[in-house]
C-alpha positions as CSV (number, residue, x, y, z in Angstrom):
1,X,0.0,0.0,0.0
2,X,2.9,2.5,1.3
3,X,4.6,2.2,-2.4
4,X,0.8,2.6,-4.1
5,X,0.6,5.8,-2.5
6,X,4.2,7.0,-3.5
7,X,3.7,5.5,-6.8
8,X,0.8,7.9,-7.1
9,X,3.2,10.9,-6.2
10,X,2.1,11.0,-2.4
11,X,4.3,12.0,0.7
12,X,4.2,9.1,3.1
13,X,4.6,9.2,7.0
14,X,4.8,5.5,8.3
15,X,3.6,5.4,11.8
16,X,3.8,1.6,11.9
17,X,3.8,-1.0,13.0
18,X,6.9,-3.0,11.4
19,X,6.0,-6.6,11.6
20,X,3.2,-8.9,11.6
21,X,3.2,-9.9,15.1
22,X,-0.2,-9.2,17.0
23,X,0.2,-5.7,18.8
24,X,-1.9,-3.2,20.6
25,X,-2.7,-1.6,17.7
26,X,-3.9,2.1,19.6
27,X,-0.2,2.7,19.9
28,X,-0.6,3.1,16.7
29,X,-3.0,4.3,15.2
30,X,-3.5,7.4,17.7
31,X,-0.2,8.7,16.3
32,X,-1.3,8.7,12.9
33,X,-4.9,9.8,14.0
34,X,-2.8,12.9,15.4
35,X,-1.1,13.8,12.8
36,X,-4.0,14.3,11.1
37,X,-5.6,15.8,13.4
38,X,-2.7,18.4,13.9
39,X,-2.7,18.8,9.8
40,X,0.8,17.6,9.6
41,X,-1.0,14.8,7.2
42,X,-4.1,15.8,4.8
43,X,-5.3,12.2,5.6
44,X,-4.7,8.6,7.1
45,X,-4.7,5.5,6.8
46,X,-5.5,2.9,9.3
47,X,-5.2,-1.2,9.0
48,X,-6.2,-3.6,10.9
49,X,-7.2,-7.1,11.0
50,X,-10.7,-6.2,10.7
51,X,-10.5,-2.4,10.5
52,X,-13.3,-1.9,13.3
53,X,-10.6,-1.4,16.2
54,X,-8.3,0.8,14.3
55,X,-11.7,2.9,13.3
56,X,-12.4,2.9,16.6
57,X,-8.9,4.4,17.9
58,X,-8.9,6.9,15.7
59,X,-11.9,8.5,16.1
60,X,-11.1,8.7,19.9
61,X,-9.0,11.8,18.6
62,X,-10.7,15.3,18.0
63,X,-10.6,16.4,14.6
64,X,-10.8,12.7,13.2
65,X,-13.0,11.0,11.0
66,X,-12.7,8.1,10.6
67,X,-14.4,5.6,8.4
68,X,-14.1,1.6,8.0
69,X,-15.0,0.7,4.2
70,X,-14.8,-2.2,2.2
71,X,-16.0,-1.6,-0.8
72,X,-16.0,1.2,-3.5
73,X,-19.4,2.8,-2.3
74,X,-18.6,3.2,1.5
75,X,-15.1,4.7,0.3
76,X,-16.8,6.8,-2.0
77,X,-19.7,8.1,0.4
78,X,-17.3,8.3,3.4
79,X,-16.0,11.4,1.2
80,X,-18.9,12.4,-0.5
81,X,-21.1,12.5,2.7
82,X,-19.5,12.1,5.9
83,X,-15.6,13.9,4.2
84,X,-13.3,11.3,6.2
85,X,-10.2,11.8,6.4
86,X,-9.3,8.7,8.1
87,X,-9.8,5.6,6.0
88,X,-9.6,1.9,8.0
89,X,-9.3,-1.3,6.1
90,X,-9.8,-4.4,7.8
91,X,-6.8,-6.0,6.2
92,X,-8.1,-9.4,6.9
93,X,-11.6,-9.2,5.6
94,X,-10.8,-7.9,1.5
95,X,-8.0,-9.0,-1.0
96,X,-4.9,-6.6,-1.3
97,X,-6.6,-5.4,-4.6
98,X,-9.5,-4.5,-3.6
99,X,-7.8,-2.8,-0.5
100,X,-5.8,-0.7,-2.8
101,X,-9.0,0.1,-5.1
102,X,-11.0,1.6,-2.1
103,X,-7.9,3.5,-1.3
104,X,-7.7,5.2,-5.0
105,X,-11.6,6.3,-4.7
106,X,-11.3,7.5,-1.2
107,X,-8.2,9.5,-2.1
108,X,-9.9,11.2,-5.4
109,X,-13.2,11.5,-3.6
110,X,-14.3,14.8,-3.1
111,X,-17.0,16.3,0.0
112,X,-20.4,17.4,-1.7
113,X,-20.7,20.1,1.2
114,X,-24.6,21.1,1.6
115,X,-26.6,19.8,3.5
116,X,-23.7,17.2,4.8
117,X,-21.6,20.6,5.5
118,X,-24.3,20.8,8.0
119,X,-23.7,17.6,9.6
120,X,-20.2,17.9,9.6
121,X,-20.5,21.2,11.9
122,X,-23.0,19.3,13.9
123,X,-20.2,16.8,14.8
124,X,-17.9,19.1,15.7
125,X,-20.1,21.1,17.8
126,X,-20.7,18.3,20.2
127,X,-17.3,17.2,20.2
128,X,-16.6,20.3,21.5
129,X,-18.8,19.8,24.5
130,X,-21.4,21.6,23.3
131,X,-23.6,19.3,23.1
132,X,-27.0,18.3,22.2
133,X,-28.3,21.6,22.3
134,X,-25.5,23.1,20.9
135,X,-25.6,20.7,17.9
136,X,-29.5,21.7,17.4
137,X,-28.6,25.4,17.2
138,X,-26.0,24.5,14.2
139,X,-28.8,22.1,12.5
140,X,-31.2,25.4,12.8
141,X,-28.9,28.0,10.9
């Protein structure tokens, strides 16, 4: 995947891990979760053996998004609708191919904005602390 990506003329930052023995995969994946988060990456990607951790981890950060897909449509949608930019890939669960075609749509998939602008803001609002109540005032303007 790492030499897809720089194939495809894009800047890599490896967060790991560096082998295939089982590890706690948060240690992880909140680094690269941050440096989203902090904008020293545009996006991420996550991989796990099933994806639903690593999603999980990530989007214990502020300022992630992060969506689990596997297949074209949820990579495309996550963009389009809900603008992830944290992808997951449960590494165990689709072929290498596949993986690497989900990552291709993602990455060229732009957010439609509108009415899922709207949503967006809602998100952030509560993760702010505002919550409920602060996420209705957003959904109202």
């Amino acid at each position: 995947m790492i030499a897809h990506l720089k194939t495809a003329g894009h800047e890599v930052i490896d967060h790991g891990t560096h082998s295939a023995e089982s590890t706690d995969y948060p240690l992880y994946i909140i680094p690269a979760a941050e440096a989203v988060a902090r904008g020293e990456a545009e996006r991420g990607i996550v991989l796990g053996g099933s994806g639903n951790g690593e999603a999980m981890a990530a989007n214990k950060v502020k300022g992630v998004r992060c969506a689990l897909c596997w297949n074209d449509e949820t990579a495309e949608l996550s963009r389009q609708h809900n603008n992830a930019n944290v992808l997951s890939i449960g590494q165990r669960m689709i072929s290498i191919e596949i993986a690497l075609q989900i990552l291709d749509i993602w990455l060229k998939t732009p957010f439609e904005g509108g009415r899922h602008a709207r949503r967006i803001n809602e998100l952030d609002v509560y993760e702010q602390g505002r919550g409920v109540e602060g996420m209705q005032s957003v959904a109202l303007e």
